[in-house]
C-alpha atoms as a printed R data frame, in Angstrom:
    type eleno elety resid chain resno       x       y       z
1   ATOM     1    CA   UNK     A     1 -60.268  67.992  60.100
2   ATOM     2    CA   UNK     A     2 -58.310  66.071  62.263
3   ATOM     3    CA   UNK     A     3 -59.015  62.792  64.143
4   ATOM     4    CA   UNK     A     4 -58.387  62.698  67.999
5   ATOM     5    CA   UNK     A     5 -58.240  58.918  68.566
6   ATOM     6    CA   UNK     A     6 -59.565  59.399  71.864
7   ATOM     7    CA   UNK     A     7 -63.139  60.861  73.642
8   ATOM     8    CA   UNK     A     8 -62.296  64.037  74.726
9   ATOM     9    CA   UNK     A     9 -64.120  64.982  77.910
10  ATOM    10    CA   UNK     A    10 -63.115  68.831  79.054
11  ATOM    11    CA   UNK     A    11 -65.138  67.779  82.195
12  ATOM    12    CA   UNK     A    12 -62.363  65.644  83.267
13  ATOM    13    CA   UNK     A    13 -59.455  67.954  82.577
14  ATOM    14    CA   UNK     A    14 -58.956  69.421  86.214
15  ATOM    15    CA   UNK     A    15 -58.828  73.564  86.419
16  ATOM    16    CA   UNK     A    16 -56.204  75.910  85.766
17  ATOM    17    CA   UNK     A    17 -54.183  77.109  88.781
18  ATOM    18    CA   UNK     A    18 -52.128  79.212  86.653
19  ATOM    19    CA   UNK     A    19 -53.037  82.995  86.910
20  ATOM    20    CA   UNK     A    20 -52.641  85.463  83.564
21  ATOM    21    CA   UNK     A    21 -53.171  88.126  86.180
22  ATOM    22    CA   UNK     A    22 -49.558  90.200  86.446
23  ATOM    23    CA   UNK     A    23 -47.052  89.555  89.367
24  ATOM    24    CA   UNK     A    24 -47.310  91.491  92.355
25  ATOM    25    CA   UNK     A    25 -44.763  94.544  92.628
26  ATOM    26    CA   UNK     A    26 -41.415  93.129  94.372
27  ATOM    27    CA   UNK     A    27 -37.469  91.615  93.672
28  ATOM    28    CA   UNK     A    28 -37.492  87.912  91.842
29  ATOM    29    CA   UNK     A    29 -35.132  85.513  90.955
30  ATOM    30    CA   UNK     A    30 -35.547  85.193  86.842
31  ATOM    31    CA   UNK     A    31 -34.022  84.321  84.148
32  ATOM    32    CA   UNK     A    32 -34.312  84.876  79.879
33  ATOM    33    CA   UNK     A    33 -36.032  81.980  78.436
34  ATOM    34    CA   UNK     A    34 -36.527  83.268  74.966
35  ATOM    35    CA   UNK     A    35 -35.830  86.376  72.723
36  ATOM    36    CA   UNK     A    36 -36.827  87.360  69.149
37  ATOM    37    CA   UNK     A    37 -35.886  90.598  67.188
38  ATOM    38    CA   UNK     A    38 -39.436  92.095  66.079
39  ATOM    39    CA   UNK     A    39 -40.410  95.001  63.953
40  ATOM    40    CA   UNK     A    40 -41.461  97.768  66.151
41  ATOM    41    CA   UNK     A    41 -45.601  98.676  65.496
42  ATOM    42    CA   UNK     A    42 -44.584 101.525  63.295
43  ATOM    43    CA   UNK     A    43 -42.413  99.351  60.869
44  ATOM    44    CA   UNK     A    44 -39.232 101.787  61.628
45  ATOM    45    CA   UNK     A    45 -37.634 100.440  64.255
46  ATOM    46    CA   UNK     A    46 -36.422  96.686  66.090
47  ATOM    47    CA   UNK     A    47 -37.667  95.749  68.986
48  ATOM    48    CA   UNK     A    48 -36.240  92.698  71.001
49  ATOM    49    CA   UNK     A    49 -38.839  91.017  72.584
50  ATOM    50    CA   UNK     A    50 -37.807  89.189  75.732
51  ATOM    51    CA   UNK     A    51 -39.692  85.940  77.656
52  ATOM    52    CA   UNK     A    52 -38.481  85.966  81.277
53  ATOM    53    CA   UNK     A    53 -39.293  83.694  84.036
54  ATOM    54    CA   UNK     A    54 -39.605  83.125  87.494
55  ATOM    55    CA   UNK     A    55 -37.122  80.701  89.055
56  ATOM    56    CA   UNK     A    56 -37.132  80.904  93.025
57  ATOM    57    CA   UNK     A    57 -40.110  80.792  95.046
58  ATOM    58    CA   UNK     A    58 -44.015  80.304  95.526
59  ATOM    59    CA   UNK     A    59 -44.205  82.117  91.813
60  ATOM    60    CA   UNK     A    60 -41.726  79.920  90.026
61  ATOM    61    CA   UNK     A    61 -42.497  79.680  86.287
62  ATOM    62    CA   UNK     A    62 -44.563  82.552  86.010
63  ATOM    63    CA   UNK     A    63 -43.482  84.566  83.420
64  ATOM    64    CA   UNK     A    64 -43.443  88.291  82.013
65  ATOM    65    CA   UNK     A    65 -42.191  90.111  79.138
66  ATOM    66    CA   UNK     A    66 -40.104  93.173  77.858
67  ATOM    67    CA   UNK     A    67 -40.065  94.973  74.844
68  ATOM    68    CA   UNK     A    68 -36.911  96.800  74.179
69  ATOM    69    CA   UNK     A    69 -36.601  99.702  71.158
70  ATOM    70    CA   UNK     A    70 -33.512  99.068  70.818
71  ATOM    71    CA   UNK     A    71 -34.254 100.280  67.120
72  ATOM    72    CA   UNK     A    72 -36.498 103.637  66.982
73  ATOM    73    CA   UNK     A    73 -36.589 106.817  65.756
74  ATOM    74    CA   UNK     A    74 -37.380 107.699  69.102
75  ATOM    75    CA   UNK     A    75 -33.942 108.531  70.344
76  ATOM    76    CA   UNK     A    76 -35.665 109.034  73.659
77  ATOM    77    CA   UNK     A    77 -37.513 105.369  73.655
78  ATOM    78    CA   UNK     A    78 -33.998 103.916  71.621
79  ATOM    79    CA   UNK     A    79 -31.740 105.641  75.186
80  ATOM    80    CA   UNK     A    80 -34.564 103.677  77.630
81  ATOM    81    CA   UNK     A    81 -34.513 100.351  75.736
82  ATOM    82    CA   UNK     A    82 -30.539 100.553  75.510
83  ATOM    83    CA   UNK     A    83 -29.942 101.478  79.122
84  ATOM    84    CA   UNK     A    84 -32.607  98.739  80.301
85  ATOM    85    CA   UNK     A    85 -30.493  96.199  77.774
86  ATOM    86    CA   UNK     A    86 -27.208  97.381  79.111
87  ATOM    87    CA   UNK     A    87 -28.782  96.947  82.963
88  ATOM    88    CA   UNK     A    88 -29.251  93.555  81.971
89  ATOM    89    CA   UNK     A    89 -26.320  92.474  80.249
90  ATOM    90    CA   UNK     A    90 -24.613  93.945  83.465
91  ATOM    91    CA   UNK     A    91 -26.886  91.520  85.766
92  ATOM    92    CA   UNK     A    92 -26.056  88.472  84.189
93  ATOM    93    CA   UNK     A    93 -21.988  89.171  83.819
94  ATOM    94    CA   UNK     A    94 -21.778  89.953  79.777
95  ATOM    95    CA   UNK     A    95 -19.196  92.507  78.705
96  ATOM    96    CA   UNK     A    96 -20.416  92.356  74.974
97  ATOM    97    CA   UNK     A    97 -23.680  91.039  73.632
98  ATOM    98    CA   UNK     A    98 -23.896  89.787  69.656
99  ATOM    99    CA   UNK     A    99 -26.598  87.606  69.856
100 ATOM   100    CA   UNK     A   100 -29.915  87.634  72.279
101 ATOM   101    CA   UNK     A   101 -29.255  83.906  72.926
102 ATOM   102    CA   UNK     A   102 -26.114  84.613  75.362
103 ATOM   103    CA   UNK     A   103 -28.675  86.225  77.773
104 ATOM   104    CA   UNK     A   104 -30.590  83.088  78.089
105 ATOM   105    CA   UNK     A   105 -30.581  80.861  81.212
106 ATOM   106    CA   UNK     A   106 -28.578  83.226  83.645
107 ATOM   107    CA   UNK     A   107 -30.065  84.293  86.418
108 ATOM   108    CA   UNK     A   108 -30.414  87.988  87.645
109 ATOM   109    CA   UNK     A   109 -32.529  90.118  90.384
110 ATOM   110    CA   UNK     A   110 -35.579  91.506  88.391
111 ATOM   111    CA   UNK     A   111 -37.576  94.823  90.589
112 ATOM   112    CA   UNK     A   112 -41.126  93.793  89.083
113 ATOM   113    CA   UNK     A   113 -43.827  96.661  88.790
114 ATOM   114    CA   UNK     A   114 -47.159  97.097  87.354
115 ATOM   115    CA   UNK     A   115 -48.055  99.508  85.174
116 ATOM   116    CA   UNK     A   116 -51.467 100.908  84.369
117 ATOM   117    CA   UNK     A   117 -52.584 101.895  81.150
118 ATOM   118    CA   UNK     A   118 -53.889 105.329  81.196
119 ATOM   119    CA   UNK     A   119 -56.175 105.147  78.280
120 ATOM   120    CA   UNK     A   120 -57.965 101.740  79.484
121 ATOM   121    CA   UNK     A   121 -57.181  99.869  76.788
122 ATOM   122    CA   UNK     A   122 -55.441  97.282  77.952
123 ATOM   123    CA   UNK     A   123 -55.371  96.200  81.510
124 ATOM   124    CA   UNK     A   124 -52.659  96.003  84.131
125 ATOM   125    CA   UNK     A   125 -49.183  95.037  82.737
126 ATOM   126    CA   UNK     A   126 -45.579  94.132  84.713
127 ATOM   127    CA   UNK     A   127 -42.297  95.906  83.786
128 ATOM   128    CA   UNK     A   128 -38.910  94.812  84.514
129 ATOM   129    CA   UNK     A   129 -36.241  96.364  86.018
130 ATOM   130    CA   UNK     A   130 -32.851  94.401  85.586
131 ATOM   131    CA   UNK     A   131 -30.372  94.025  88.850
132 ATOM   132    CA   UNK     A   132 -27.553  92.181  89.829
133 ATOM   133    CA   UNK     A   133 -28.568  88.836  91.939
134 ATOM   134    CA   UNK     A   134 -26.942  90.355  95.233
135 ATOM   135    CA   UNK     A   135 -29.733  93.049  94.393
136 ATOM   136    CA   UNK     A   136 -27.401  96.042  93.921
137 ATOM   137    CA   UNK     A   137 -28.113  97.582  90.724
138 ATOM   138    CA   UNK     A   138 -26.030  96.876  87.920
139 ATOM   139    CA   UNK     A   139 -23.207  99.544  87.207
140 ATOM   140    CA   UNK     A   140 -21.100  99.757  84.192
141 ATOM   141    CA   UNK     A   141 -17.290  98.998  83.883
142 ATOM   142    CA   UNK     A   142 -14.977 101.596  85.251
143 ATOM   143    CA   UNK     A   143 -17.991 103.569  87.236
144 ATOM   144    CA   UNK     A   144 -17.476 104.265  90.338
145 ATOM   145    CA   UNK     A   145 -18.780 102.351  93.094
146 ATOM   146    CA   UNK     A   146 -21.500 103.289  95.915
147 ATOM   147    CA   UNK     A   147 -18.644 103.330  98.412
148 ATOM   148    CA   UNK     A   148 -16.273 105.461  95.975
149 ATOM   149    CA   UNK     A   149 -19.068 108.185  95.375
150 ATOM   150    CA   UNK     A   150 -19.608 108.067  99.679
151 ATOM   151    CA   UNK     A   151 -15.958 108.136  99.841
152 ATOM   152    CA   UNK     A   152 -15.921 111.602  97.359
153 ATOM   153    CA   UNK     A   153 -18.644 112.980  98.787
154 ATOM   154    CA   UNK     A   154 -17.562 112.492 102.354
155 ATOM   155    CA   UNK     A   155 -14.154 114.290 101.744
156 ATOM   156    CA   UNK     A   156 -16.328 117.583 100.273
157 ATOM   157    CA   UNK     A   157 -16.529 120.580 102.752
158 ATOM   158    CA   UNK     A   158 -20.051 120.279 104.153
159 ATOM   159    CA   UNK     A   159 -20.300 124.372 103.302
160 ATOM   160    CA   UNK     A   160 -22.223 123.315 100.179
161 ATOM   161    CA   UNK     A   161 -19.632 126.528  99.198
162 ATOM   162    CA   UNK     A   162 -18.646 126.152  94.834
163 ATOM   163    CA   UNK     A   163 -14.424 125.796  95.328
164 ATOM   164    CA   UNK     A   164 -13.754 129.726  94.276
165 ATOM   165    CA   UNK     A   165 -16.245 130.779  97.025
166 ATOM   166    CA   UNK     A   166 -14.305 128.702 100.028
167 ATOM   167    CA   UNK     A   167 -12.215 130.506 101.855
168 ATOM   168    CA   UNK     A   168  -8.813 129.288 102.168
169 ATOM   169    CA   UNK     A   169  -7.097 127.538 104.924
């Protein structure tokens, strides 16, 4: 038991504006605010759970979260959860990531969604997508850029010919 010190009326305490209802679909401004490594439900596998927030506009402070599998013996889950890590690390300028805390506080472009839960267990649910803030999706080192691949493509024969089926000039 613990004593308040006080006469706590809930009466008095004014209602809660915030919603627990998920984002609407669109591009924010958000940042990490917390991460935790976490076993993954099966006990096999990591999972780094991520706390991300609003920071621009009428939603600031609203939050969402990721789960990333960035341990499972789903190789097909473990490829999502690394490319969706490596999308973010892109976003917020890190060549090399060691600890979860050098994502914190950096802002980034997240493409919100909601997802639906087949089964109807749970209800509706956001998911992240991680961009670069001038929106432009992240792209690792030494790709080539949108304007390289126009560039490549613009300088192929519009034939749709394979090379040994061109004829020669």
């Amino acid at each position: 038991m613990a004593e308040l010190d006080m006469d706590f009326n809930p009466a008095e305490v004014p209602e809660d504006d915030r919603s627990f209802e998920p984002l609407p679909a669109g591009d924010y401004t958000m940042q990490i605010i917390d991460s935790e490594i976490k076993p993954t439900k099966s006990g096999e596998g990591q999972q780094l759970v991520l706390t991300i927030e609003v920071i621009e506009g009428p939603l600031s402070n609203r939050r969402v979260w990721d789960r990333l599998n960035i341990r499972n013996q789903s190789a097909d889950a473990q490829r999502i959860a690394q490319r969706s890590l490596a999308d973010l690390c892109l976003a917020v300028g890190i060549t090399s990531l060691k600890n979860s805390e050098d994502l914190h506080f950096k802002p980034f472009t997240g493409k919100v969604a909601i997802r639906v839960d087949k089964s109807g267990q749970y209800g509706p649910q956001n998911t992240v997508r991680y961009k670069a803030r001038g929106g432009a999706a992240p792209r690792a080192a030494g790709a080539p850029s949108v304007a390289h691949q126009a560039a490549a493509q613009a300088s192929k024969p519009a034939t749709g010919a394979k090379p040994w089926q061109r004829a020669s000039a």
